[in-house]
C-alpha positions in Angstrom: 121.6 90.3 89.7 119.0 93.3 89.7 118.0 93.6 85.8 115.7 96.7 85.3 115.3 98.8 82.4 116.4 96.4 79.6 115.1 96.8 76.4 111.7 94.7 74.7 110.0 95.8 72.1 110.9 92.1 70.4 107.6 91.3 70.7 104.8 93.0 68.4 101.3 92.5 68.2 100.1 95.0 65.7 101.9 96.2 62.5 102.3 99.8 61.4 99.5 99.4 59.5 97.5 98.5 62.5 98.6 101.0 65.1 97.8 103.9 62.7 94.6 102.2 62.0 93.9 101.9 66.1 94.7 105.4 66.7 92.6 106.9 64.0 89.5 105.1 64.8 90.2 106.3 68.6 90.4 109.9 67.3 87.1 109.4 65.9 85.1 108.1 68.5 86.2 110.7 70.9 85.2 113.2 67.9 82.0 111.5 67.1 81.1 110.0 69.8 82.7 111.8 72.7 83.1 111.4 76.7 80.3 111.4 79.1 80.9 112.5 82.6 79.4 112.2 86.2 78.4 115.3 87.8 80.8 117.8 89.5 83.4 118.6 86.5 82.3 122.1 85.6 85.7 123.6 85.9 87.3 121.0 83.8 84.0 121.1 81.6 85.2 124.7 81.1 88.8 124.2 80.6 88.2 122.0 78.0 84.9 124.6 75.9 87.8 126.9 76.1 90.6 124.7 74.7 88.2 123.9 71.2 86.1 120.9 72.7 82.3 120.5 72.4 80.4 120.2 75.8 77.0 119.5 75.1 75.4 119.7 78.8 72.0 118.3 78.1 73.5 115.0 76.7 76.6 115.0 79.3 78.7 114.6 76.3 81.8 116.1 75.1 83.4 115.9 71.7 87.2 116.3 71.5 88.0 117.6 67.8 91.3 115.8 66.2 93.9 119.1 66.5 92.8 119.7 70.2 93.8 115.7 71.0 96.9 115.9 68.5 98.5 119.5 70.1 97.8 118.5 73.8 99.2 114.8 73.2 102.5 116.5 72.2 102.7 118.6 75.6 103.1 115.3 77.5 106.8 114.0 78.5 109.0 111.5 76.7 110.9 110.4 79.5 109.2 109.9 83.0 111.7 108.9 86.0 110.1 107.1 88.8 112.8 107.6 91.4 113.1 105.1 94.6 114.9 106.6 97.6 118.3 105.2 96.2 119.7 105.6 93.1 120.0 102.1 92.2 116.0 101.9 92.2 115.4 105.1 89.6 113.2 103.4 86.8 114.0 105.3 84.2 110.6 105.0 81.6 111.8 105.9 78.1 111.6 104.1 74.6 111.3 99.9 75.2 112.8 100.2 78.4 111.1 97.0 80.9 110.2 97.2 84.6 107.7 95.1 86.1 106.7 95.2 89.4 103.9 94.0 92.1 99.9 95.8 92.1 97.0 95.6 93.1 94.2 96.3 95.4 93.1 93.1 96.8 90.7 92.1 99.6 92.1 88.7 100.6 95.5 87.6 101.5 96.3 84.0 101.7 97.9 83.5 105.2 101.3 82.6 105.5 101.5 80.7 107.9 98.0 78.8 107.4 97.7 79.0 103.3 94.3 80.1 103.8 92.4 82.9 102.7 91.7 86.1 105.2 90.6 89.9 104.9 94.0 91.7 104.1 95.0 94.2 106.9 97.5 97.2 106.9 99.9 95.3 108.6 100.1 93.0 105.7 101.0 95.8 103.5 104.2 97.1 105.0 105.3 93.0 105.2 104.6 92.7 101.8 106.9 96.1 101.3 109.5 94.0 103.6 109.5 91.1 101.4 109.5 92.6 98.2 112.3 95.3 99.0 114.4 92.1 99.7 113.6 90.2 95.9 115.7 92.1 93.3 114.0 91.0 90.2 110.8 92.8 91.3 111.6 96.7 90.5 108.7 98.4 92.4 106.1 98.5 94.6 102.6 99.3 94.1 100.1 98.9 97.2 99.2 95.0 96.6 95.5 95.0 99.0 93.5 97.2 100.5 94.0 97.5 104.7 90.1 96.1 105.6 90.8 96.8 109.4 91.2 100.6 109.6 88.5 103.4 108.8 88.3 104.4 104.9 89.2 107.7 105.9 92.6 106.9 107.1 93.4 104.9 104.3 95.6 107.7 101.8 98.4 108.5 104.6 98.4 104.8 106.3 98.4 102.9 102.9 101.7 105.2 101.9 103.2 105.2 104.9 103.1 101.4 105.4 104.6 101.1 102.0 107.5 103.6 102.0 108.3 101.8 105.6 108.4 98.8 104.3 110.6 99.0 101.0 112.8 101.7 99.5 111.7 101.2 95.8 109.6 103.4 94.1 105.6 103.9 95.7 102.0 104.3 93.4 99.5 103.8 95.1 95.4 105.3 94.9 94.1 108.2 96.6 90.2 109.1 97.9 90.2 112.5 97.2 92.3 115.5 96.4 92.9 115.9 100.3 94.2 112.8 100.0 96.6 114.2 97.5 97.9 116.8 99.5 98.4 114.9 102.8 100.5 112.1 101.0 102.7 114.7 99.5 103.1 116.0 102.9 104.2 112.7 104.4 106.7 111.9 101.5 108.0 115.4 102.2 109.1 114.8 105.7 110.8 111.7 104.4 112.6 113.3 101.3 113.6 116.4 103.6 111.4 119.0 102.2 108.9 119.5 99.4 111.6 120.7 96.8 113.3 117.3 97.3 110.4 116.1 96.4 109.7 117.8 93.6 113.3 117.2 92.0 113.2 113.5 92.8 109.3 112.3 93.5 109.9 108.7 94.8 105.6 108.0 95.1 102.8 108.7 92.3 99.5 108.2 92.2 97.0 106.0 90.1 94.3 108.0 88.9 91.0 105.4 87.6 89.7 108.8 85.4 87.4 106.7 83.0 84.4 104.6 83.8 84.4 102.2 80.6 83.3 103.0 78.6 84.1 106.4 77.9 83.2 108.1 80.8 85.2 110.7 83.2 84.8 109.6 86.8 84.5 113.3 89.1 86.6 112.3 92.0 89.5 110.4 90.1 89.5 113.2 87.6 89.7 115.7 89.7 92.6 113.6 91.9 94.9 113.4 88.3 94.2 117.2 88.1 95.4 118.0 91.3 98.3 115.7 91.1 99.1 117.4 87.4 99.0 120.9 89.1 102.1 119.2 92.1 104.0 117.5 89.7 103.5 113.9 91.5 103.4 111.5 88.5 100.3 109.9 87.3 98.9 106.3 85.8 96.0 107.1 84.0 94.2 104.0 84.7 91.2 102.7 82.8 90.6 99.1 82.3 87.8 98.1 79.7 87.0 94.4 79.8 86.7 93.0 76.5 83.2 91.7 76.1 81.2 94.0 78.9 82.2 97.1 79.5 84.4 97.1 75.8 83.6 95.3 72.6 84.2 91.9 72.5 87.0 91.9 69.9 90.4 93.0 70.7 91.1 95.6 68.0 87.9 97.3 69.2 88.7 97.3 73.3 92.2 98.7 72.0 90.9 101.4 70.3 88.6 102.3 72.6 90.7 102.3 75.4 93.4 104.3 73.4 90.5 106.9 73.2 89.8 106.7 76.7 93.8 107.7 76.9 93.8 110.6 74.7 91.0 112.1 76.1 92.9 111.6 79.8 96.0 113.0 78.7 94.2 116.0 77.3 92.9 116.9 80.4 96.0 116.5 82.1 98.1 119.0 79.7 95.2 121.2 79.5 95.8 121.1 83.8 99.4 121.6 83.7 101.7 121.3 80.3 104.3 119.2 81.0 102.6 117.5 83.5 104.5 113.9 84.1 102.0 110.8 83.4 101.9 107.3 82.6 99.3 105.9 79.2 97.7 103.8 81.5 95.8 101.3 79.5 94.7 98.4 81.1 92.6 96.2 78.4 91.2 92.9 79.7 88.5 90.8 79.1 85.4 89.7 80.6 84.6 85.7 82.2 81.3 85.4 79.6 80.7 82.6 82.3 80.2 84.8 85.4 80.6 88.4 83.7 83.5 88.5 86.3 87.1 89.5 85.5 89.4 87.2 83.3 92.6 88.1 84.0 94.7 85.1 83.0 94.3 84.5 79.3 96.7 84.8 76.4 94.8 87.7 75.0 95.6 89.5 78.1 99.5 89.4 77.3 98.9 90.1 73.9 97.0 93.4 74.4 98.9 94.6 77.1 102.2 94.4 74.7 99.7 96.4 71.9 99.6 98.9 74.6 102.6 99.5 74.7 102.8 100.4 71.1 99.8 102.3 71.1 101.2 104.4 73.9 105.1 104.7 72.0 102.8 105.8 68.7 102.2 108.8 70.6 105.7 108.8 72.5 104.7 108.6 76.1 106.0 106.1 78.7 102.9 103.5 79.4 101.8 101.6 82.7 100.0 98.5 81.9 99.6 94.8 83.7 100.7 91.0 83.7 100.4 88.0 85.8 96.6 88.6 86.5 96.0 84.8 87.0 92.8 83.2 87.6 94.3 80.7 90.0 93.1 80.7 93.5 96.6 79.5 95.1 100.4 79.3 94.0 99.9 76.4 91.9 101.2 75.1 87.9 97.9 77.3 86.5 99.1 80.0 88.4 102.5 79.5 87.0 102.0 79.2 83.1 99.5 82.3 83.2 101.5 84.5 85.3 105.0 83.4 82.8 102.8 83.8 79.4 101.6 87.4 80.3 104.5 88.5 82.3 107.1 87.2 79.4 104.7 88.9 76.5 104.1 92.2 78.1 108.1 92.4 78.9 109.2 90.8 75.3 106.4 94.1 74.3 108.7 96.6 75.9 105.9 97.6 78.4 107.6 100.7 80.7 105.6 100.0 83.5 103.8 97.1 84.0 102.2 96.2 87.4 100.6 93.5 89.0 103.1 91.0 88.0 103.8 89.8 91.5 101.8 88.4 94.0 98.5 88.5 92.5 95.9 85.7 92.5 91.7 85.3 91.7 91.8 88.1 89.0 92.9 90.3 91.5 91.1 89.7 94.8 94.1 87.7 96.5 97.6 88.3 96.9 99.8 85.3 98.7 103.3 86.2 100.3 105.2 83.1 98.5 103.9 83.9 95.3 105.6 87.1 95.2 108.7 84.9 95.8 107.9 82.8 93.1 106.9 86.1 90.9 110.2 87.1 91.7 111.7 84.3 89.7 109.4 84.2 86.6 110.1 88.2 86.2 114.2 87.4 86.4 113.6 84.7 83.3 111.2 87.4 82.1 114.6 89.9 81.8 117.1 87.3 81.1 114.9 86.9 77.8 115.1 90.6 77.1 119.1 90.4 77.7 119.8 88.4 74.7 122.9 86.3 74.1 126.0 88.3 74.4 128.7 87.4 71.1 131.7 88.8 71.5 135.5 87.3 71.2 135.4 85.9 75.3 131.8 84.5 74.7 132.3 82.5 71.4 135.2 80.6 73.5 137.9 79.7 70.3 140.4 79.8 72.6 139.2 77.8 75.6 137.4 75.2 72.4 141.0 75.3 70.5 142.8 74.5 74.3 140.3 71.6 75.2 140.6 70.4 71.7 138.1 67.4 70.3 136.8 64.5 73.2 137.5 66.9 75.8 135.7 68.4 79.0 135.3 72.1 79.5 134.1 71.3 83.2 136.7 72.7 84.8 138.2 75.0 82.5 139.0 78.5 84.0 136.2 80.0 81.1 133.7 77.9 82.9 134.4 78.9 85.7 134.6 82.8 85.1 130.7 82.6 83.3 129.0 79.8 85.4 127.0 82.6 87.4 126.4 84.9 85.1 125.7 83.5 81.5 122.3 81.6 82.9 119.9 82.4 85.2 120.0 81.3 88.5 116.8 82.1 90.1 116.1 82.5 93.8 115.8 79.6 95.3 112.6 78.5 93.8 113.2 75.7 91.1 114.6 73.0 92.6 117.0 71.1 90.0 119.0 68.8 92.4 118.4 65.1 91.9 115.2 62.8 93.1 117.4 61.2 95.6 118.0 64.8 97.5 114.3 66.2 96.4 113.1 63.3 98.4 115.9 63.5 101.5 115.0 67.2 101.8 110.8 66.6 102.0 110.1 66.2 98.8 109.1 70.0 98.8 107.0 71.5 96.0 107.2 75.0 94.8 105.1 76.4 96.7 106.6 75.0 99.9 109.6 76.3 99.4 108.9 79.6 98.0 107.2 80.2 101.9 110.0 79.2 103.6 112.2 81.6 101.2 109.4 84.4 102.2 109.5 83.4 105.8 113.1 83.7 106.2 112.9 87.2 104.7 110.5 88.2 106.9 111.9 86.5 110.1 115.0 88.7 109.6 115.4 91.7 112.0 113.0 94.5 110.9 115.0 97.9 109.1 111.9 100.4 108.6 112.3 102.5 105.7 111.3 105.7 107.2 114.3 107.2 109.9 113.3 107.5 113.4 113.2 111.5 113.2 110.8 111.3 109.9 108.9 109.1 112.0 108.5 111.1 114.7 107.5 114.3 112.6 104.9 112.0 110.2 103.4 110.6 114.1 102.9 114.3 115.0 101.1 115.1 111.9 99.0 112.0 110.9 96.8 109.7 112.4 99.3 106.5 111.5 97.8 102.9 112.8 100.5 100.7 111.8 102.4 99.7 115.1 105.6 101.4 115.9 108.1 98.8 114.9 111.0 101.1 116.7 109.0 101.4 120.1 
């Protein structure tokens, strides 16, 4: 059963009390403390001295007075619909609505076929697409790894393209520049028949890293969310402070400054364009005091990723956030509990949109085809928990408990029968519950064993590309696309 957009929110970290108490301090650091900013933002610079912020040049500081953030912060949508190319994938991101996805930008791939580590490759992207369009508890599909064996120039056009070939839910992926913009817009054009169609239904968007943590507007990611604010494609406003490095060590303080970090980005983009669709995209994490390295699979990480969401409902706009940033190196039980503590919190939370939840490994630097099947599986529990237990006349049974009567069965009574595949979850294929005896008789497979062969099969299947054969043609003629023609 595909289960997307069911309602959390039955998990929450911070009171009232708290959230007000967050959100004030953040309104005060960007007042008091302010923004800095890399070189090459004088038009926004501008924007902003005429809006009623400070731009002190000589310090490479602004200061964001409290009505500027509160007036702007109201311009930005509610409701944001991330549309797939079918209906059935909208994600509709409203209230404490759930839908959890993959992520990512990943170096290394763990091999298929050998389980060991290699540089990813664009090739590996559209298979990923492949496999994940087929697993119908993962809802969308955000470039997992970064293609190491094409040019950085082509990497905007060739990174989209191999994802919208390989998988009909909804794209985000990163851009290089605003060119970058532009030519991705073109490509998804050609595919959604036109820019209008586009525009009425935008089935990509674009992650947009605007702040350096702490506090500080990167130029070419700024200027990226501003050009996407001005087309209407739908922006994450990413910024991830690790807690203890580039963020305070304590967790109230990274959430407040990266709720600062938000309200300053989501100035910039109403300022750009009012009404401009966008994602809170707080990402708070902490820091591996060990190695100063990123520490993606504690506890903590769950629980301030489901405070995000409430920071980003206290000022009523849909949020993009992250789970199932493991520390494990390979598909194994460590793997397992961190990815199901994180994933189950930030969806229990009500997070909108919440990303790298499938397939990633080593604090994101790895991604591993079976553990997007077995990611697949912990995000389905993941929902079941959010669907609750249905009570109603059919469901409490009197009349199949009154018909069976005391010392009786109910195995094969016809009320059985009509809920044994739908009131539990069933999962994919992953958890094996059969008995020793047949464990053993079948190879005495482990998870991880099987959730490959469940991957290859997938992928062994005839390929359907995404994109039609005329689209193709037309995005061939216009871009520079490496991946292989699959209908040649």
């Amino acid at each position: 059963m595909y289960l997307k957009g069911l309602t959390g929110g039955i998990y929450r970290p911070l009171s009232p009390e708290n959230i007000q108490t967050i959100h004030d301090t953040a309104l005060t650091i960007l007042e008091k403390t302010g923004m800095t900013y890399e070189a090459g933002l004088e038009k926004t610079l501008k924007m902003l001295e005429k809006a009623g912020a400070t731009v002190k040049r000589d310090k490479s500081r602004i200061f964001f007075p409290r009505n500027l953030i509160s007036e702007q912060i109201q311009k930005a949508p509610r409701q944001v619909i991330l549309y797939g190319r079918e209906d059935d994938n909208n994600l509709d991101l409203t209230n404490d609505k759930v839908h959890i996805g993959t992520g990512g930008a990943a170096i290394k791939v763990l091999d298929l076929k050998s389980g060991q580590a290699r540089s990813s490759t664009l090739t590996d992207i559209y298979q990923i697409g492949r496999l994940v369009d087929k697993l119908n508890h993962i809802h969308f599909f955000v470039r997992p790894c970064i293609p190491t064996d094409i040019p950085e120039s082509e990497y905007d056009v060739n990174m989209y393209y191999a994802c919208l070939n390989g998988t009909r839910k909804h794209v985000m992926s990163g851009v290089n520049d605003e060119a970058g913009v532009h030519n991705v817009m073109d490509l998804a054009a050609i595919i959604a028949g036109g820019k209008e169609k586009l525009r009425e239904k935008p089935f990509i968007s674009v992650i947009t890293s605007f702040a350096i943590s702490p506090l500080k507007f990167c130029t070419q990611s700024t200027k990226i969310m501003q050009e996407c604010n001005r087309n209407e494609i739908p922006v994450a406003l990413s910024c991830a402070p690790m807690a203890g490095s580039t963020a305070p060590i304590t967790m109230a303080a990274t959430l407040a400054l990266v709720h600062a970090e938000q309200l300053a980005g989501i100035t910039v983009c109403q300022l750009t364009k009012p009404g401009a669709p966008l994602l809170y995209g707080g990402i708070p994490g902490m820091a591996n005091l060990n190695t100063m390295g990123y520490l993606g699979g504690g506890v903590e990480c769950g629980m301030m990723n489901a405070a995000i969401h409430q920071m980003a409902a206290h000022i009523q706009v849909p949020n993009y956030n992250s789970a199932g940033l493991v520390d494990a190196k390979i598909p194994d039980a460590q793997a397992g509990w961190e990815k199901a503590m994180t994933i189950l919190l930030g969806a229990m939370g009500g997070s909108n949109y919440m990303h790298h939840s499938a397939g990633m490994m080593e604090s994101m630097l790895t991604v591993a085809y079976e553990q997007y099947v077995m990611d697949d599986e912990i995000i389905g529990m993941a929902c079941k928990v959010l669907r609750g237990i249905d009570v109603d006349a059919d469901h409490l049974g009197m009349e199949v408990i009154d018909s069976i009567g005391p010392g009786g069965n109910f195995m094969m009574s016809p009320h059985t029968l009509n809920y044994m595949r739908t009131e539990y979850f069933q999962g994919s294929g992953v958890s094996d519950r059969k008995s020793r005896v047949k464990w053993e008789s079948e190879g005495s497979k482990d998870a991880r064993q099987r959730a490959r062969e469940i991957a290859e099969k997938i992928l062994n299947e005839p390929e359907s590309p995404c994109i039609s054969t005329a689209a193709d043609a037309k995005i061939r003629e216009k871009f520079n696309i490496l991946l292989p023609d699959t209908k040649a």
